[in-house]
C-alpha positions as a Markdown table, in Angstrom:
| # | Residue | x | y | z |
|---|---|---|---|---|
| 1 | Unk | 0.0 | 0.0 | 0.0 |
| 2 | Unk | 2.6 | 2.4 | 1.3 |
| 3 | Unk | 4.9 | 1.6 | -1.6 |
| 4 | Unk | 1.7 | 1.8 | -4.4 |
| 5 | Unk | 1.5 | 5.1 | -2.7 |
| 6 | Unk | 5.1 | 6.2 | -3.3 |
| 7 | Unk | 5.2 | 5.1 | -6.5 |
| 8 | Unk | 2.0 | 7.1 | -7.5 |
| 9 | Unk | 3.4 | 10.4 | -5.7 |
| 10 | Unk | 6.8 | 9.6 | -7.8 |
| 11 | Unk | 4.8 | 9.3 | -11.5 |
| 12 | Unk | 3.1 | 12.9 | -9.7 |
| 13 | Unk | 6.1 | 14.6 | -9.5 |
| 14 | Unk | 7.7 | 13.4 | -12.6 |
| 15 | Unk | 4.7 | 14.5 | -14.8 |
| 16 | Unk | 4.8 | 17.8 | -13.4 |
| 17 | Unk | 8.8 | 18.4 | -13.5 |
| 18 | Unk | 8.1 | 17.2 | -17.5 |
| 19 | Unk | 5.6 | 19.7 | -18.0 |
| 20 | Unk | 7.6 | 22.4 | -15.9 |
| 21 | Unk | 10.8 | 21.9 | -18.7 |
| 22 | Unk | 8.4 | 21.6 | -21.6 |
| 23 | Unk | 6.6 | 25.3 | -20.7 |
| 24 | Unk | 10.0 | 26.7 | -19.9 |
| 25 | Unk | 11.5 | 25.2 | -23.5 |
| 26 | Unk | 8.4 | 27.3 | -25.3 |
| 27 | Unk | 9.6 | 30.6 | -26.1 |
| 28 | Unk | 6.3 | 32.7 | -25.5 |
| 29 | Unk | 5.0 | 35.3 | -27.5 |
| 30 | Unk | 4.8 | 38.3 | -26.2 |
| 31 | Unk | 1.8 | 41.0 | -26.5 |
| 32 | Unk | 3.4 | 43.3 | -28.6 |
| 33 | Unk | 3.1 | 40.2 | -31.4 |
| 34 | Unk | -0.6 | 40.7 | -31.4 |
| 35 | Unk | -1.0 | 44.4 | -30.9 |
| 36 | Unk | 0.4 | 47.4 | -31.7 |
| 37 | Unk | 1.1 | 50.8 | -29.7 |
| 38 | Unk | -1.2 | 53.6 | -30.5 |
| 39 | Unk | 1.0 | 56.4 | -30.2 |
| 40 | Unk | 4.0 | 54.7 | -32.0 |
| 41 | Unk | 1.8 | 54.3 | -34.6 |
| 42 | Unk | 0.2 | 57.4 | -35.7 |
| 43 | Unk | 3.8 | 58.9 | -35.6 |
| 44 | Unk | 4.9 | 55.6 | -37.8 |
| 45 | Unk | 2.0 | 57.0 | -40.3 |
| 46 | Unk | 3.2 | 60.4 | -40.2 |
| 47 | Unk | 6.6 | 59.9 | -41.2 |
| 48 | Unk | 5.0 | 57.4 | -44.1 |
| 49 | Unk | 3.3 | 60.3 | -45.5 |
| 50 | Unk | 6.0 | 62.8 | -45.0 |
| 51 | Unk | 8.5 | 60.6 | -46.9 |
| 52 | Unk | 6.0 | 59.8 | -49.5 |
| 53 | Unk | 6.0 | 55.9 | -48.6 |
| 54 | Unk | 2.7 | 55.7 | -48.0 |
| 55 | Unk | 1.1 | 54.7 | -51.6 |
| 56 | Unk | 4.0 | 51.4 | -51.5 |
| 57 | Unk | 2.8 | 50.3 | -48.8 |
| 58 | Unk | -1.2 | 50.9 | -49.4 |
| 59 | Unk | -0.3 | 48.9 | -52.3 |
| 60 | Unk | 1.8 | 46.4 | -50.2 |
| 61 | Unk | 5.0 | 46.8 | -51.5 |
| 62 | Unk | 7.0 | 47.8 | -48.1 |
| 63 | Unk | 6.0 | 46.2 | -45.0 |
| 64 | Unk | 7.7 | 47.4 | -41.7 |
| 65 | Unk | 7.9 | 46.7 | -38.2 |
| 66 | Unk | 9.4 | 48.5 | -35.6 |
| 67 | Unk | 9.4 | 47.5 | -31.5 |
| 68 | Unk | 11.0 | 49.9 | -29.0 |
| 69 | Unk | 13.0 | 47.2 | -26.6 |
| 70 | Unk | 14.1 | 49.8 | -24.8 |
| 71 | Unk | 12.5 | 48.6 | -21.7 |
| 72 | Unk | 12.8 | 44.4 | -23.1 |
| 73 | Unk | 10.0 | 43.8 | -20.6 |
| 74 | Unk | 7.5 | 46.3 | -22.2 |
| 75 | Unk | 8.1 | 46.5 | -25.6 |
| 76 | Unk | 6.0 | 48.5 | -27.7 |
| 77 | Unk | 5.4 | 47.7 | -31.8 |
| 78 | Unk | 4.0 | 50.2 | -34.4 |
| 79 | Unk | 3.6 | 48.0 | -38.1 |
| 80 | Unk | 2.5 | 48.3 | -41.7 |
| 81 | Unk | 1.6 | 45.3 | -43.4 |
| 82 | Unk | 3.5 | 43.0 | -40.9 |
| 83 | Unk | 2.3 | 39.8 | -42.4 |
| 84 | Unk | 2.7 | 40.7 | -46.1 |
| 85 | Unk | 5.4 | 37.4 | -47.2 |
| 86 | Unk | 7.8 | 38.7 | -49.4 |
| 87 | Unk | 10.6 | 37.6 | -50.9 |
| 88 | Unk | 13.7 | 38.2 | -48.8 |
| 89 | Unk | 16.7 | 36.9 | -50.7 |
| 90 | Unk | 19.4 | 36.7 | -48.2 |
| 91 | Unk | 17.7 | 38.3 | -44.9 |
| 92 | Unk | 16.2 | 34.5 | -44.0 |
| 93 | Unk | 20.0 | 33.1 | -43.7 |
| 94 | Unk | 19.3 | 33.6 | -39.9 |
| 95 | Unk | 17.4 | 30.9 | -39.8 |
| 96 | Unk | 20.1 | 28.8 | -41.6 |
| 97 | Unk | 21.9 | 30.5 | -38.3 |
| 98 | Unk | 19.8 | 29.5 | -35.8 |
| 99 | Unk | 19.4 | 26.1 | -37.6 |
| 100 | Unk | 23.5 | 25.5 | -36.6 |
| 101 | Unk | 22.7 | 26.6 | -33.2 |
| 102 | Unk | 20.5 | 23.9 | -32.4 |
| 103 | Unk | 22.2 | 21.5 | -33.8 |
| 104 | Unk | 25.3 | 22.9 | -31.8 |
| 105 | Unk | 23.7 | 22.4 | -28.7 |
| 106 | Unk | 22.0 | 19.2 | -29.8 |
| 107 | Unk | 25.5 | 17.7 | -29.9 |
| 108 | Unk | 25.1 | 16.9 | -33.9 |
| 109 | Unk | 27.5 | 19.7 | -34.8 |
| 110 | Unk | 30.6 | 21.1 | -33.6 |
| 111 | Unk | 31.0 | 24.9 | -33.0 |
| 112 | Unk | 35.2 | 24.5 | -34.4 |
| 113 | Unk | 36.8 | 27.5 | -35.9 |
| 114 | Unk | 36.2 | 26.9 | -39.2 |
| 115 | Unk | 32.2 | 26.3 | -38.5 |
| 116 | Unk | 32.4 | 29.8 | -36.8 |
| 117 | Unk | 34.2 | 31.4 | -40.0 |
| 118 | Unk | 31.4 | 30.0 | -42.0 |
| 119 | Unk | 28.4 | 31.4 | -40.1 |
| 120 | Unk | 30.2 | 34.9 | -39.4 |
| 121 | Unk | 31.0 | 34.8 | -43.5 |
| 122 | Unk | 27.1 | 34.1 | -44.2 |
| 123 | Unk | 26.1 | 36.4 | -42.0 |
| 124 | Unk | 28.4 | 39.4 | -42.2 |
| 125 | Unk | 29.5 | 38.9 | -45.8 |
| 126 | Unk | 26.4 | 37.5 | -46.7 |
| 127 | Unk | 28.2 | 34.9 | -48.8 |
| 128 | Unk | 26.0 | 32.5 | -50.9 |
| 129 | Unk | 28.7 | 29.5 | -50.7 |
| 130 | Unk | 29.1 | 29.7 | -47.2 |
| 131 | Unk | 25.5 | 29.8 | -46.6 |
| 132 | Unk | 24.7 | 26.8 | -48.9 |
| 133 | Unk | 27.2 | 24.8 | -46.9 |
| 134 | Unk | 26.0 | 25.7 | -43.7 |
| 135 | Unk | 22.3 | 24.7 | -45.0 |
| 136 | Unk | 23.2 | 21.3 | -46.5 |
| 137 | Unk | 24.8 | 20.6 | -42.6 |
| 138 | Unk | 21.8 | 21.5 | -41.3 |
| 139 | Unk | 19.5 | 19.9 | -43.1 |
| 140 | Unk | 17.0 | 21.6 | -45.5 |
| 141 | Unk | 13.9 | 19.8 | -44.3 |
| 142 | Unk | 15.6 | 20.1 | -40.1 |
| 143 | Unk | 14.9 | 23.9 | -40.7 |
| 144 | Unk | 11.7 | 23.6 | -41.9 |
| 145 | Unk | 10.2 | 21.5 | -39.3 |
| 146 | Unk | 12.5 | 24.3 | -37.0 |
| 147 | Unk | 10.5 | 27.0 | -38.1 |
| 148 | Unk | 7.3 | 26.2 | -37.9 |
| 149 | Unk | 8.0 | 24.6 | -34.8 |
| 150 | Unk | 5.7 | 25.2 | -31.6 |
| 151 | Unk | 8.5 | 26.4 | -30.2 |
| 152 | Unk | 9.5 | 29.0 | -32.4 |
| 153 | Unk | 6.7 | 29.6 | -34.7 |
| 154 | Unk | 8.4 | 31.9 | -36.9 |
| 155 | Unk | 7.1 | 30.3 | -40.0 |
| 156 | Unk | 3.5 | 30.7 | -38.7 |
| 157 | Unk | 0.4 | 29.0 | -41.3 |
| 158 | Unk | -2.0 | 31.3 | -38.8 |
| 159 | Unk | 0.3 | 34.3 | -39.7 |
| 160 | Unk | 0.6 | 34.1 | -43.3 |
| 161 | Unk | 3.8 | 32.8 | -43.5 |
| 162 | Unk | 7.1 | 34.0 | -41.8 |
| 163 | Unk | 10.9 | 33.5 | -42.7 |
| 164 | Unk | 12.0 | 30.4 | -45.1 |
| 165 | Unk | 14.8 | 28.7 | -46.5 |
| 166 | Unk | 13.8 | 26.1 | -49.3 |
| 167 | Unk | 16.7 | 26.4 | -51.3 |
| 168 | Unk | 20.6 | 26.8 | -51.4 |
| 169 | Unk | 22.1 | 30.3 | -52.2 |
| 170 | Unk | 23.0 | 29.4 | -55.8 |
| 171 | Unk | 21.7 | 28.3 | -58.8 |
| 172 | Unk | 20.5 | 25.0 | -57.5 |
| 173 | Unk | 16.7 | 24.5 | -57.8 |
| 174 | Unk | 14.7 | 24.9 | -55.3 |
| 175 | Unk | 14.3 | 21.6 | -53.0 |
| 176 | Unk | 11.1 | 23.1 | -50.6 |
| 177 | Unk | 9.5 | 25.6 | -51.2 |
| 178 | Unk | 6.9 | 27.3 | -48.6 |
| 179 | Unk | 4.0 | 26.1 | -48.6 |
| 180 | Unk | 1.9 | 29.3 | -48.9 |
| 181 | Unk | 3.4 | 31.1 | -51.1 |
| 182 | Unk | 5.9 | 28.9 | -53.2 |
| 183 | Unk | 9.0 | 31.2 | -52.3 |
| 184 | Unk | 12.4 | 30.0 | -51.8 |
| 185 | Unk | 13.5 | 32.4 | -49.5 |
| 186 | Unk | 10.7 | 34.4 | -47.7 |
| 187 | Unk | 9.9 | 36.2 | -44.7 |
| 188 | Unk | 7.3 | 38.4 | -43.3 |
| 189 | Unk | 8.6 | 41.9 | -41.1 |
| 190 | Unk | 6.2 | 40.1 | -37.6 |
| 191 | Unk | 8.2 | 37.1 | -37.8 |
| 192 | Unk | 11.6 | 39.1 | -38.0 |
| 193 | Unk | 10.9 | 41.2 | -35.8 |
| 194 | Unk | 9.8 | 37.9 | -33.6 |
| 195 | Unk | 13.1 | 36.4 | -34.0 |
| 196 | Unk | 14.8 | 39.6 | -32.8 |
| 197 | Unk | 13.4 | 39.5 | -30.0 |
| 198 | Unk | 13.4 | 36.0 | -29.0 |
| 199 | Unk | 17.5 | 36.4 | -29.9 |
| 200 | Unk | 17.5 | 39.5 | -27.4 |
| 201 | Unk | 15.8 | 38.2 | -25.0 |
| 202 | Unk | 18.4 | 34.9 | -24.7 |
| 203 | Unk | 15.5 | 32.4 | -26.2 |
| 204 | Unk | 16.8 | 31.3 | -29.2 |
| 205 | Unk | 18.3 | 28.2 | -28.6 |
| 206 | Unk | 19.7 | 29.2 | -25.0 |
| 207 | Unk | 20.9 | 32.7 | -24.0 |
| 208 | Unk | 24.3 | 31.6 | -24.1 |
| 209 | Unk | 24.0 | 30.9 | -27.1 |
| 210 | Unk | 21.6 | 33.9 | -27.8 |
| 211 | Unk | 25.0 | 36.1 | -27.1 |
| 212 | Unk | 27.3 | 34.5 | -29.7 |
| 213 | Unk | 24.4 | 34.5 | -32.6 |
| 214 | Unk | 24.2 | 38.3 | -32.0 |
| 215 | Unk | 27.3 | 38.8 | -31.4 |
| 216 | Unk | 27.9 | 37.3 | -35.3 |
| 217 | Unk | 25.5 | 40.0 | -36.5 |
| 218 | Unk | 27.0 | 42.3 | -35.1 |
| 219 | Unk | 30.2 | 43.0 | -37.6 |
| 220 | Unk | 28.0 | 43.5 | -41.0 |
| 221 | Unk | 30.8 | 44.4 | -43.7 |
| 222 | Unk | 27.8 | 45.4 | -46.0 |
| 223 | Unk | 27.2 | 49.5 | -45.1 |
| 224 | Unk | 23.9 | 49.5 | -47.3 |
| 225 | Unk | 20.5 | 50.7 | -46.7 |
| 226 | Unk | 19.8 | 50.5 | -42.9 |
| 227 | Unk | 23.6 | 50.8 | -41.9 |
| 228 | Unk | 24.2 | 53.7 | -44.3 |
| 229 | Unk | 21.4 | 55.5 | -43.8 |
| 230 | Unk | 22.0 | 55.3 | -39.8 |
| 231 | Unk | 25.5 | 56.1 | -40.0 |
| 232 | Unk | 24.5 | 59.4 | -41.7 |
| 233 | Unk | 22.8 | 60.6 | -38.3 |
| 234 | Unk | 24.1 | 58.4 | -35.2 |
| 235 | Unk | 27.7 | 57.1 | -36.4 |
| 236 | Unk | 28.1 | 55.5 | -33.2 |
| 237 | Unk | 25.5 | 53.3 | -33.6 |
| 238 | Unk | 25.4 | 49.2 | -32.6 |
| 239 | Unk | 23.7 | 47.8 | -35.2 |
| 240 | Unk | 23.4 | 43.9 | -35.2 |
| 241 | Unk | 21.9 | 43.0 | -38.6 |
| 242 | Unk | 20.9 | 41.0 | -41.8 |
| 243 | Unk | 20.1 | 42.3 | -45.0 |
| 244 | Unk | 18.7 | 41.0 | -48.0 |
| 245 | Unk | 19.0 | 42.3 | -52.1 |
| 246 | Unk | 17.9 | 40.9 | -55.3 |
| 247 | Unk | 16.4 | 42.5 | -58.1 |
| 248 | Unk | 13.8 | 44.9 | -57.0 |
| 249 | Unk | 13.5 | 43.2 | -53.6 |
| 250 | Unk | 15.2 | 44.8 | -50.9 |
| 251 | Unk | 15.1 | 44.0 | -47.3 |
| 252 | Unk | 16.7 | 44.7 | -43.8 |
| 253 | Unk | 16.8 | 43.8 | -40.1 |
| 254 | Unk | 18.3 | 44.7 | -37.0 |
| 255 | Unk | 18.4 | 45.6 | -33.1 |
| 256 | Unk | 19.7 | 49.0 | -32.9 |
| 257 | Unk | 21.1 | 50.4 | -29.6 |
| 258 | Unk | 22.3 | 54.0 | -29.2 |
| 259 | Unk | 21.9 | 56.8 | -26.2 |
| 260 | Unk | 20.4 | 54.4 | -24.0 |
| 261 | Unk | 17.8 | 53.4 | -26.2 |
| 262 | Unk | 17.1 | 50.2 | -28.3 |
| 263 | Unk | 14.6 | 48.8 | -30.8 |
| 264 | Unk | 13.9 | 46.4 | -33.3 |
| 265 | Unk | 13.5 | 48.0 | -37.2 |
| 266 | Unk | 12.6 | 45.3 | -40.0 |
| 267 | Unk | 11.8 | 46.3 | -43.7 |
| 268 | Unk | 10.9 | 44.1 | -46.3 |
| 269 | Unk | 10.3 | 46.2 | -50.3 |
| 270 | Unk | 9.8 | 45.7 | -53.7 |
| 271 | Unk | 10.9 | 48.4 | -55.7 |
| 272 | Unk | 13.8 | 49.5 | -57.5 |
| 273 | Unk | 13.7 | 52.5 | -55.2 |
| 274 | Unk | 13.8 | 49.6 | -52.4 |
| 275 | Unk | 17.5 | 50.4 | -51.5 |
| 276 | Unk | 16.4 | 54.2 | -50.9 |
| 277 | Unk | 13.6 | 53.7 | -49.1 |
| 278 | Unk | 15.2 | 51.9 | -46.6 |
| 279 | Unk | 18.1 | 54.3 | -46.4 |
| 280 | Unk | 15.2 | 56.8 | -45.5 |
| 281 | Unk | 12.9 | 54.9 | -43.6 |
| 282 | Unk | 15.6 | 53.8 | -41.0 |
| 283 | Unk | 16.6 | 57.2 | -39.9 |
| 284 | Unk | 12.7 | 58.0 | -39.5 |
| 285 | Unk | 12.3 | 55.3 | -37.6 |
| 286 | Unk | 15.3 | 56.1 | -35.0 |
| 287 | Unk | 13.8 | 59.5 | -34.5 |
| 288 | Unk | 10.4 | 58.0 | -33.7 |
| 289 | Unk | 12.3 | 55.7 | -30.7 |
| 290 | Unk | 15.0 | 57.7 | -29.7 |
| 291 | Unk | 13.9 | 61.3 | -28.0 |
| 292 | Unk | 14.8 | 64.5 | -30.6 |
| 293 | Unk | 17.5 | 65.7 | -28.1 |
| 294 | Unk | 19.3 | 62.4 | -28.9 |
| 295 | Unk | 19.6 | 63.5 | -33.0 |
| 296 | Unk | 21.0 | 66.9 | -31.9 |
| 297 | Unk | 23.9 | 66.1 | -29.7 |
């Protein structure tokens, strides 16, 4: 009897330690995923209209979404067309990133120097070889299933989509495509933005981990669109980021931190103007986050 009653207490507390690790491995969305701040976004609008960017993305060709993680705790989202799928050309190589990661820490691949040169080289060069390798060790069909994950959602069916990799960087055809929208390499700005913050907030794989992925996208050695438009009005900038070009489409992506102050800016285009816009756009959107004083010191 007694030991039928350990044994039963013992199954208890094993099915509840199970379910404790289980919640605690499921990054959580937060609130600012579902909702967006109402001041942040009338003065989002404002500068839309004032740069003239309002008609491309009323016609859904610029999608943007910006979250002031200033306060990680409390973050607060302004967005235009946030689940618009586009196609991103080289912005989704995080995901071949975070692919690695897991299987880092899953034991099924080593973190050696020369594994490190080739993720910094994908990410900060942005180089097509080194990301096709990186993909083929990961696993096309791995980082599929990793994406739409519970865990991660960040390739969301509810959501229209989210960032994909279904192809190598190359002239390779495509081997899986997504399944909403047939691209090869896709993303939407929500689930960017999503995996920014998941990546700030240590919850992307583990936060140890977390640190070195960011710490990769921190040393971009491509000064286009966001970078060179920021550099223009706060040189001293931290920008940890991944862009994206190819033919008219033109995206970008990053956690910015300057004077105290840090957000999340992701931009996804389709115009030949693309490159512009996003030079443009990024400085509006660090004087929407960061006070006015900050842009006159």
């Amino acid at each position: 009897m007694i030991m039928n009653k350990l044994l039963t207490l013992f199954a208890l507390l094993c099915g509840l330690l199970l379910f404790t690790f289980t919640a605690s491995a499921q990054p959580q969305d937060p609130s600012w995923a579902e909702s967006c701040d109402p001041r942040l976004q009338k003065a989002l609008e404002t500068r839309l209209n004032t740069l003239h960017l309002d008609r491309a993305t009323q016609r859904k060709l610029l999608s943007i979404v910006v979250v002031d993680i200033t306060d990680v705790s409390d973050p607060r989202m302004a967005y235009i067309n946030p689940n618009e799928m586009m196609y991103a050309a080289s912005l989704p190589k995080i995901a071949i990133l975070l692919g690695a990661f897991e299987k880092i820490a899953a034991g099924e691949m080593t973190l050696d120097d020369k594994t490190l040169e080739k993720l910094k080289l994908m990410i900060q060069r942005s180089s097509n070889t080194a990301a096709s390798e990186m993909l083929n060790r990961v696993g096309i069909d791995y980082l599929a299933e990793l994406l739409q994950s519970p865990r991660y959602r960040l390739y969301d069916f509810e959501k229209n989509g989210g960032i994909w990799v279904g192809k190598e960087y190359g002239k390779a055809p495509a081997q899986r495509r997504d399944p909403l929208h047939n691209l090869s390499h896709g993303a939407t700005a929500l689930q960017v933005a999503r995996f920014y913050y998941l990546l700030e907030t240590g919850q992307l794989v583990s936060p140890e981990l977390s640190k070195l992925m960011k710490s990769i996208l921190a040393e971009t050695e491509i000064e286009h669109k966001f970078v060179k438009g920021l550099r223009a009005v706060q040189p001293d900038s931290e920008i940890y980021r991944k862009s994206g070009t190819w033919g008219p489409y033109h995206s970008d992506s990053a956690i910015i931190e300057h004077h105290g102050r840090r957000y999340i800016a992701v931009a996804l285009a389709k115009s030949r103007q693309g490159e512009q816009w996003l030079q443009k756009l990024i400085v509006a959107l660090d004087g929407i986050i960061c006070p006015v004083e900050t842009h006159s010191n």
